[in-house]
N, C-alpha and C positions, 0 to 999 in steps of 0.2 A: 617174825621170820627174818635171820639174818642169815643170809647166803654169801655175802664176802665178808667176814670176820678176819681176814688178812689183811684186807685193803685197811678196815678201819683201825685196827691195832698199828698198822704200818703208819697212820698217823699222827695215830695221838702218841706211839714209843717215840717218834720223833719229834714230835713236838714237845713232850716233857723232858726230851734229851738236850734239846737245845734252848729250854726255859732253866734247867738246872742250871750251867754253864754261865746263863746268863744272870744267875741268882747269887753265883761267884763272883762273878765279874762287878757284879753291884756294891756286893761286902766290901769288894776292897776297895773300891772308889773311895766310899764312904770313910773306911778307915785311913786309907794315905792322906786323905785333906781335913781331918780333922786334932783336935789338939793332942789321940792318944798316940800318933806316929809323925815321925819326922818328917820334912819336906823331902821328896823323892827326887828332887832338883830336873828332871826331866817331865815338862806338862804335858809332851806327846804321847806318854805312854797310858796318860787318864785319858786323853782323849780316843785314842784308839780303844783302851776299853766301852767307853761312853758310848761310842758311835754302836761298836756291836751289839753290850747292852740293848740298847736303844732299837735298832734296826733287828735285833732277835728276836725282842719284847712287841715292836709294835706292829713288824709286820709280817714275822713266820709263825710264830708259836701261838699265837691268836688264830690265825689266819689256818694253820693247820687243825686245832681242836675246831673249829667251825668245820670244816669240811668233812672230818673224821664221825664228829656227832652227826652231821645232816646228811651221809649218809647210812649212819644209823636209823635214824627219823624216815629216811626215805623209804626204807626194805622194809619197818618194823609198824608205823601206824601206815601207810598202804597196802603192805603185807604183799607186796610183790617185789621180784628179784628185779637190785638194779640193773636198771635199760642203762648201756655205754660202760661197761666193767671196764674196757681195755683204757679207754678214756679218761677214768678216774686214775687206773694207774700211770698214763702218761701225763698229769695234771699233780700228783704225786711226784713222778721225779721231777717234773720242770721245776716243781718248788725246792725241791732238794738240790737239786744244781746251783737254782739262782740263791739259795741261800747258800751253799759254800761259795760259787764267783765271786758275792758279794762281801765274803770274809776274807777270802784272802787278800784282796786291796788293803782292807782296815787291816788285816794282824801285821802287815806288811810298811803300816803306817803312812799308806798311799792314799788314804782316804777319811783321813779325822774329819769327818763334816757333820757328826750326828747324824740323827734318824730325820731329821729336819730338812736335811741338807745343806743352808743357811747360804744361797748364791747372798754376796758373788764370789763365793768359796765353792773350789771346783776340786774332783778329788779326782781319783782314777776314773776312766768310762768302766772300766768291768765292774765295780764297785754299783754303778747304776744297773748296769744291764744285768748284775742280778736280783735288784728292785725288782725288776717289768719282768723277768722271768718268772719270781714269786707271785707275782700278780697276775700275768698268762697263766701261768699254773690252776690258779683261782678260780680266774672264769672261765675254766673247762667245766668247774664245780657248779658255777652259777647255770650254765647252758645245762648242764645234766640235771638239775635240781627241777628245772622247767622242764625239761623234755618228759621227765618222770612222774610230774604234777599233770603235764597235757595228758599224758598214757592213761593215766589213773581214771581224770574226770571225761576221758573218750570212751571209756569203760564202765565208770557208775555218774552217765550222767546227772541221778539225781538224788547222790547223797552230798551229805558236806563235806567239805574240806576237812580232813582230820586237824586238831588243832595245832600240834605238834608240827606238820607239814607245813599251814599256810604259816605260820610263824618262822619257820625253815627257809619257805620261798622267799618271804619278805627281809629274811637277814640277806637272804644270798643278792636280789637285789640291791638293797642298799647299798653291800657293799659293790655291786658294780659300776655302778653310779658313782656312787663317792672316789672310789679308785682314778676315776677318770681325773679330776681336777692334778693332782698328783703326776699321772700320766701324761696331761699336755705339760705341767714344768718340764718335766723329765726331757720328752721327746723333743718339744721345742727352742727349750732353753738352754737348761741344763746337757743333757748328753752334748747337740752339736759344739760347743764351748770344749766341753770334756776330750774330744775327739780331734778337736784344732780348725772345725767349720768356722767358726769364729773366736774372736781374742773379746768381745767382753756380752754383755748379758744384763737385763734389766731385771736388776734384783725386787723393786716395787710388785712386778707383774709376776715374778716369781711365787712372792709369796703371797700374793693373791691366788694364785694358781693351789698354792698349796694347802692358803686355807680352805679350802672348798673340799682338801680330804683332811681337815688337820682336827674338824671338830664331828665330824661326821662318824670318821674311823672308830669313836670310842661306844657308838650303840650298835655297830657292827662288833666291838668285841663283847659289847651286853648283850646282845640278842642270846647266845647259847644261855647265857647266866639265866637272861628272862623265860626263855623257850623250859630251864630248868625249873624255875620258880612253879610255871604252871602246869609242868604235864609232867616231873618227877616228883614235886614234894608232898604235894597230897595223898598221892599212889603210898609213898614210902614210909609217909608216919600214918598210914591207915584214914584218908579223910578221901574228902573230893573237891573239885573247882567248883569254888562259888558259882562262879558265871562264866562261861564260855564267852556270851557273846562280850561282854565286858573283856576278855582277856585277847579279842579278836580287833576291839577298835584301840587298846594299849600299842598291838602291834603296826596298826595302820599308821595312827599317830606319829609313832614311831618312825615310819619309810617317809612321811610326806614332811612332818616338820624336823626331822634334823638334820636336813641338808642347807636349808639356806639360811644355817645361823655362822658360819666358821669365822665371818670378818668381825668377828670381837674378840677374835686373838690379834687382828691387826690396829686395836685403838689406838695406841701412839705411832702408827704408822701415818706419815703425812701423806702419802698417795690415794689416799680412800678417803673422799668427800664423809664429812661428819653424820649427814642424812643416812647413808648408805650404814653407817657404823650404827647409827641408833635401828635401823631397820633389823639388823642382824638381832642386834640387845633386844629386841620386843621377841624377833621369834627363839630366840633364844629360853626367854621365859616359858613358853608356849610349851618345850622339852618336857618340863616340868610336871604334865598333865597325865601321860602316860606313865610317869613312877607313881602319878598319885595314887593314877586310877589301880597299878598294880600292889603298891601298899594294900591298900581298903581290900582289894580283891585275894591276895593272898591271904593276909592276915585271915580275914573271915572263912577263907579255906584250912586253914591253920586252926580256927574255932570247932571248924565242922568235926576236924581229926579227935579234937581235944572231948567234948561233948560224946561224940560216939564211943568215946575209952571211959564217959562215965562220972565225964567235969562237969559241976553242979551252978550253979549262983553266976554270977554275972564276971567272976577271975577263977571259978573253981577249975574249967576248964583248961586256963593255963599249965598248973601242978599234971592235972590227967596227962598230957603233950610226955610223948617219949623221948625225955634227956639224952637216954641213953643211946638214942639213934644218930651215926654221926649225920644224915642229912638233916635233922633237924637242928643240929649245931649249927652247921654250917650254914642253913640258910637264916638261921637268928644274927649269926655273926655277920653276914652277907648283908643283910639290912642296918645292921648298929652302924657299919662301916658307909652303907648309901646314904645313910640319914647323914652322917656328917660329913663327908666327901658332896654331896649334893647341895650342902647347906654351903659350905666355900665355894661349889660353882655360883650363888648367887652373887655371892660379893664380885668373881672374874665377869660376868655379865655386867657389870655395873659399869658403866663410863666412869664415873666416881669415884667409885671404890675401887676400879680394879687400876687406875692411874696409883694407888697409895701401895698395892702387892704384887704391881706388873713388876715379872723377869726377879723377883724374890726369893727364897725357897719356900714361900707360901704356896706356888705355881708346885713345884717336885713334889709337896706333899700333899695335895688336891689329886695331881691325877695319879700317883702312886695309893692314895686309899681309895680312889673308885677300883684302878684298873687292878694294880699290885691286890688291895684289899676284897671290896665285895664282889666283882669278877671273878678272878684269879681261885677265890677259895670255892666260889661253887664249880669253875672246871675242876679240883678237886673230885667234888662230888656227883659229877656228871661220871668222872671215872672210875669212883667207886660202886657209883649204881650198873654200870653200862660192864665192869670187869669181869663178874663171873658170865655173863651171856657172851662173851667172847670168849671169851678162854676154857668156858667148861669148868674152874676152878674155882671154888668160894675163898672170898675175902671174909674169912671169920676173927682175925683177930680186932675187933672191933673196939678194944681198950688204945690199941694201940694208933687208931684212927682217931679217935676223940682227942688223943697226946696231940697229934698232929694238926688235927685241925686247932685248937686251943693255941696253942704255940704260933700256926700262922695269925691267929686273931688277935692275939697279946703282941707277937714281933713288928706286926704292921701298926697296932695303937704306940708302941714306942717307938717306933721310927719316924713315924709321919706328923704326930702330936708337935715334936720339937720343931721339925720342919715347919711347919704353920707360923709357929712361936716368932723363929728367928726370921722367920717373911716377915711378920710384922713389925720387928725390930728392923729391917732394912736389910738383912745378909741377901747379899745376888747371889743367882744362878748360875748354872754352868762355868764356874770357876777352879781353875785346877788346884791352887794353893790358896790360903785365908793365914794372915797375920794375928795369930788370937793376941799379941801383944797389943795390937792397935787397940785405942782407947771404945772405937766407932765396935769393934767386933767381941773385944773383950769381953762383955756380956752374954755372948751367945755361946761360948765355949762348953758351958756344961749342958747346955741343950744339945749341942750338936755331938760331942760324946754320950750323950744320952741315946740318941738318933743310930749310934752304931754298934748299942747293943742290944737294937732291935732289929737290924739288921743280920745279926751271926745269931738271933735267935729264930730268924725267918729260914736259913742257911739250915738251921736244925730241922725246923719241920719239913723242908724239904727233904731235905736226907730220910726223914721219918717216910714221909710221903713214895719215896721210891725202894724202902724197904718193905711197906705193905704190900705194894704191886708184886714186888719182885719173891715175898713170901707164900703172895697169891700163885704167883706162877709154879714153885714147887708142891701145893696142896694136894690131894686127892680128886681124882677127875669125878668128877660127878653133874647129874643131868640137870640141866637149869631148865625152870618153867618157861614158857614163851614171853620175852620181853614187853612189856605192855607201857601204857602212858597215863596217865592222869584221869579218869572219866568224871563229866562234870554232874553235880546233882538232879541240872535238869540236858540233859543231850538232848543236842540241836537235831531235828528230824530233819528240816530242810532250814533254807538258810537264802536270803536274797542276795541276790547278785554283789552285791558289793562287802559281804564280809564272807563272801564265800571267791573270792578272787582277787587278784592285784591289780587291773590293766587302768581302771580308774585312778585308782594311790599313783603308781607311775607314774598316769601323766600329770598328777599333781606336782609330784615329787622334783619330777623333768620341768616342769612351767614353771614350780615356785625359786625352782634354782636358776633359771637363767631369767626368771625376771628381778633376781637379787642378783644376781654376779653379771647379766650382760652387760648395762653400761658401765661399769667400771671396768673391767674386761675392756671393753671397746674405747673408752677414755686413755687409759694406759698404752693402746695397741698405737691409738693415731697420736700420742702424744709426741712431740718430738725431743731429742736431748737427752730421755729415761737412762739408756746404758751406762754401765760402765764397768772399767774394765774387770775383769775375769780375774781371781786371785788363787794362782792354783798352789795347793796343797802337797807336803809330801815328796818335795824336788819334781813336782810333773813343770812340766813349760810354761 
């Protein structure tokens, strides 16, 4: 049952309006700093693209399909009309605000500091304050996803959680959580500096602050991708969920351990005792359990579909599997890309190893295949699934989907492949110009042209991707069946307290994180001498 079919299209057309944008914005980075264009003699102008890039990608356009889907998820497996309609729509424009406030500093070139922020680089204050607007905005989303979970189980106290939902609550949680780390930089550090409360700023504690949303942030942009794994792909290519309950402890997993891994982005930072940095790298592996557990568990869902179409022998089932369906592209594509994007987060976990690919373009091309890659193409397919029950309008050309998805799966293996490459040769990151003459870089010149013509072929499938929608919208109106979710082989009748609810995970999630970040937090607060001065950006003071 979907009763605001405005709210959620108002979403996600804005959020694939402002991921397009930023899919431009990317090509041409890639191309001015590489050897097939000349030096642009001005680095301010990568930089401002970078920053919005950056700040589009990490914290609107994710951040908007998660709220768009999960209140889809909320109306369609509760099958009741959202409770706080008005509330979504004012959580809706707060994000649309703070994401223009927060453009026009950067287009303006008031605020080159990336999505990072990188104190003790200070940019414009609007520039932040429309950070915490996009994030205000959010958790209106998170408070209504609750309120609408309490309504439901006030009602059927004694079914289960549909899986889709508690998977839904568990994203929105996390990310309110996570957001927080982010939000004291901001409020405490950052903005009053930006504002002229103070002339400097402790950059150490800054980014302590910020790892605490800096690693967090990216299973809050997979939860939709995983919420799709298990309650659209089954439905779509004809099969069912292995295991429910197995796809209920991936999620918990999920909420409690990837919050207090973030300080293994700061290994060579000296402010964070080495203990605290190994503490991070252990639960950092820990992540790891919940892809596995959804690998085994999808896959085997993926058997079931295969088998019921008629797959024989121990691979015959693979061939049975409908090629032709793009969500099953897409989520084949979506795992080739996890497996090896997953397989380089081990190396950045690594004290060791990641001293040898720290600040390299090993790092761009790591989180560019998780998030750019197997992320990025199942929202794809969340919107392909989710289009005709909004619109009333069938997506049938489905040749032309399959182009699309392919092209994002081949543009992102050529873009990011070379990226890896030329990390390990030693090319840094975030650099506005590269000397391919230099002896040290000259090697890497044909990888990195390689790199940018995976790029304008990602540029393509985009373009592909908003011609579908947009061919969608001209179709023939006709009546879509009621939107439904994934049902597991064996459905859960009843369900024990703890995988049928969040309040336990929380307080896990809330203890494990401040018993990994309080003392350092607290070491940095009382430390004396940390500051120093503010470097502001942009001609600000």
């Amino acid at each position: 049952m979907l009763t605001n079919k405005r709210l959620i299209l108002a979403h996600f057309w804005l959020a694939f309006s402002v991921f397009g944008l930023a899919i431009l914005l990317g090509a041409w980075q890639m191309l001015i700093r590489s050897p097939l264009h000349a030096w642009i003699s001005n680095p301010e102008w990568y930089y401002r693209s970078l920053t919005a890039h950056g700040t589009v990608m990490g914290y609107v356009f994710p951040t908007l399909v998660a709220m768009g889907f999960g209140y889809a998820i909320s109306e369609t497996s509760l099958n009741q009309p959202l409770i706080g309609r008005r509330w979504a729509w004012a959580g809706f424009w707060l994000v649309l605000v703070g994401a223009v406030t927060a453009m026009v500093p950067v287009s303006l070139g008031l605020a080159s500091v990336l999505y990072t922020f990188y104190p003790p680089m200070i940019g414009n204050p609007f520039y932040y304050i429309g950070v915490v607007l996009v994030v205000v905005g959010s958790w209106i989303w998170v408070a209504l996803m609750s309120i609408n979970l309490t309504a439901w189980k006030r009602a059927n106290p004694d079914k289960p959680v549909p899986l889709a939902m508690f998977a839904n609550v568990a994203g929105s949680y996390l990310w309110a959580w996570t957001a927080v780390g982010a939000a004291l930089e901001l409020l405490l550090q950052i903005i009053p500096a930006a504002i002229g409360l103070t002339s400097t700023i402790d950059a150490g504690l800054s980014r302590v602050f910020f790892s605490w949303t800096l690693h967090a942030i990216v299973y809050f942009w997979l939860i939709p991708a995983y919420i799709a794994y298990y309650t659209i792909v089954p439905r779509a290519i004809g099969g069912k969920v292995y295991s429910d309950t197995m796809a209920r402890i991936a999620f918990i997993l999920f909420l409690v351990v990837s919050m207090p891994i973030g300080m293994h982005h700061t290994f060579a930072d000296p402010q964070v005792g080495a203990g605290f940095k190994f503490i991070h790298s252990a639960f950092t592996a820990l992540v790891a359990i919940p892809t596995l557990l959804t690998v085994f568990t999808i896959c085997a869902s993926v058997e079931i579909a295969g088998r019921l179409r008629g797959g024989k022998g121990p691979f015959g089932w693979i061939a049975a599997l409908p090629w032709d369906n793009p969500i099953m592209l897409a989520v084949t594509f979506s795992f080739i890309m996890l497996g090896f994007g997953g397989a380089g987060g081990l190396i950045n976990m690594s004290y060791q190893l990641d001293a040898t690919i720290h600040n390299t373009q090993w790092i761009t091309g790591h989180f560019h295949l998780i998030f750019g890659g197997a992320i990025v193409i199942m929202y794809f397919a969340i919107a392909y699934d989710l289009w005709p029950h909004l619109t009333g309008r069938r997506l049938s050309n489905l040749r032309l989907m399959r182009t699309q998805l392919w092209l994002w799966f081949i543009g992102m293996i050529v873009t990011t492949f070379p990226w890896h490459w030329v990390g390990i040769l030693g090319m840094p990151r975030r650099m506005a110009y590269y000397d391919y003459t230099n002896a040290a870089l000259e090697p890497t010149a044909l990888s990195v042209s390689i790199s940018v013509v995976g790029a304008f072929i990602l540029v393509i499938s985009a373009i592909l991707f908003f011609v579908v929608l947009l061919e969608g919208q001209r179709a023939p109106r006709e009546d879509a069946p009621p939107y439904r979710f994934s049902k597991a082989v064996h459905p859960p009748v009843a369900l024990p307290a703890v995988l049928n609810g969040h309040a336990l995970w929380v307080t896990l999630m809330v203890g494990l994180t401040i018993t990994n970040y309080g003392f350092p937090v607290f070491e940095l607060v009382t430390r004396s001498g940390m500051p120093v001065p503010a470097i502001y950006v942009g001609g600000e003071r």
